[in-house]
C-alpha positions as CSV (number, residue, x, y, z in Angstrom):
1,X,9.1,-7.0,20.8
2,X,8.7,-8.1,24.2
3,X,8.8,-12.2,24.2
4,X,8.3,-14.7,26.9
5,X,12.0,-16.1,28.1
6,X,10.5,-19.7,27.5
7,X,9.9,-19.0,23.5
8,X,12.7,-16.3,23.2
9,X,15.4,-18.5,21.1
10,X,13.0,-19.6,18.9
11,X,11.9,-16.5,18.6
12,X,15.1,-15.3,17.2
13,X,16.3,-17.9,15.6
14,X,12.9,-17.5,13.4
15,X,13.5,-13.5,12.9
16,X,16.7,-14.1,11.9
17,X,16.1,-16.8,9.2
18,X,13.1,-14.4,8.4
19,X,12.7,-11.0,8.9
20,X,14.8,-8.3,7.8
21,X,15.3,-4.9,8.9
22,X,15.4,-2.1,5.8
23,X,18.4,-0.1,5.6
24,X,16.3,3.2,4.4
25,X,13.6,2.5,7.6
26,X,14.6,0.3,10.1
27,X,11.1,-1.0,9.3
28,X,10.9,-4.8,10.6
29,X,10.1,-6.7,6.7
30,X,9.6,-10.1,6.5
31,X,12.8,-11.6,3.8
32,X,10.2,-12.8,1.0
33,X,8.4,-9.3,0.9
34,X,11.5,-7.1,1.0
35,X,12.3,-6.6,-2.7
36,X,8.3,-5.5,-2.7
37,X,9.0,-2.9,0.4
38,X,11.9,-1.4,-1.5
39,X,10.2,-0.6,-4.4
40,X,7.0,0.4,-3.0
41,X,8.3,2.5,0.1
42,X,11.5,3.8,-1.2
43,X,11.6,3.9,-5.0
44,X,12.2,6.8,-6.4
45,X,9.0,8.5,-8.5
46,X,9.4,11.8,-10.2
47,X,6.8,14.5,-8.9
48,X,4.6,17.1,-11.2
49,X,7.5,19.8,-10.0
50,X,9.9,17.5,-11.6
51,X,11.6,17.0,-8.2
52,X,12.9,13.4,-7.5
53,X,11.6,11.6,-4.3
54,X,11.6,8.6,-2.7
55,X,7.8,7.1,-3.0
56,X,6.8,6.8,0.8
57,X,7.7,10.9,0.7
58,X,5.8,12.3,-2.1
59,X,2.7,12.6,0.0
60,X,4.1,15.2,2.4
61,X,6.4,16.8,-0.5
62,X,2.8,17.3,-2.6
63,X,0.5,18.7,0.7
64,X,3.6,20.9,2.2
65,X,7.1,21.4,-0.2
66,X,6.0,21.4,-3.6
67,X,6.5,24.4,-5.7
68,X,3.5,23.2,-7.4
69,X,0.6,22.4,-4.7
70,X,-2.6,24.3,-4.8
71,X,-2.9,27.0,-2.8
72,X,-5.7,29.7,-2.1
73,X,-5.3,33.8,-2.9
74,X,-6.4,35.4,0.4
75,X,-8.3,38.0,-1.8
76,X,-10.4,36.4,-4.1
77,X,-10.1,32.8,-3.1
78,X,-9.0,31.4,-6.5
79,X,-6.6,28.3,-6.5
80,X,-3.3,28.2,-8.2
81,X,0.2,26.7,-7.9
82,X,1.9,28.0,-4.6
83,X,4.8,29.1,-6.8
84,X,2.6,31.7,-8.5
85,X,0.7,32.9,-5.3
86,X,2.9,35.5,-4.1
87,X,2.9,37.5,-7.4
88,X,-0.9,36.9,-7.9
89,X,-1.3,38.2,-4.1
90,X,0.4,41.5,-5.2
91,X,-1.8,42.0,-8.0
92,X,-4.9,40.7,-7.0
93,X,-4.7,43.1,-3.0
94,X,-3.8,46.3,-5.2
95,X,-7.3,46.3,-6.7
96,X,-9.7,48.2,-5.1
97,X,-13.4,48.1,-3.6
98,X,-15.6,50.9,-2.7
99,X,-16.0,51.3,1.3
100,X,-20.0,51.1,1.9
101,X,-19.2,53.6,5.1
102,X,-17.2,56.2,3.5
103,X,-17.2,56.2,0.0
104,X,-13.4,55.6,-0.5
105,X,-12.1,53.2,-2.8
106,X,-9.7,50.9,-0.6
107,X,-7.5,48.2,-1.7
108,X,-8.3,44.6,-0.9
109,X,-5.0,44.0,1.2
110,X,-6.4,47.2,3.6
111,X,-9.9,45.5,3.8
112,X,-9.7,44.4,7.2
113,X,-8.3,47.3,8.8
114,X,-10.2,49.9,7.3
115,X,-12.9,49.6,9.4
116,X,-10.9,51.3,12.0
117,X,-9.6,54.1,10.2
118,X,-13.0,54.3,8.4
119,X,-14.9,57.6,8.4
């Protein structure tokens, strides 16, 4: 941090006696709170996949990396893991739905560009 030139020794001379930087974040900790920051920020938890991660990470492992994290069929709009999605995706755009403007029976995963061939 920027300090004036007048406080700047005692400025360091208190950081040094008191803060500590974390070898996992370079994260400025105060001394008395760094056995806290380790084991809040970078213990390891286990997630629902079974996958070992360090605490601060799970977050963005559960929204973006986990096998299984929610995720939406583009079909019929049901939820289920992302690691049964792409199989449920093949099933679920094979099944078919009348066309209202020609009478054919169309697959879901041909829905949106039927209209152009339609007729």
């Amino acid at each position: 941090k920027d300090i004036p030139v007048a406080n700047f020794i005692m400025h360091e001379i208190h950081c040094r006696r008191n803060i500590e930087v974390c070898r996992c974040c370079s994260e400025s900790v105060p001394k008395s709170e760094m056995k806290n920051h380790m084991e809040s920020e970078h213990g390891q938890v286990t997630c629902k996949c079974r996958m070992k991660i360090e605490k601060s990470l799970l977050k963005d492992h559960e929204a973006s990396a986990c096998p299984l994290r929610p995720a939406l069929c583009q079909y019929c709009d049901i939820q289920l893991a992302f690691n049964k999605l792409q199989d449920h995706e093949i099933y679920c755009g094979a099944r078919t739905e009348r066309c209202g403007g020609c009478g054919r029976n169309v697959m879901m995963k041909d829905l949106k560009e039927h209209p152009q061939v339609c007729g």
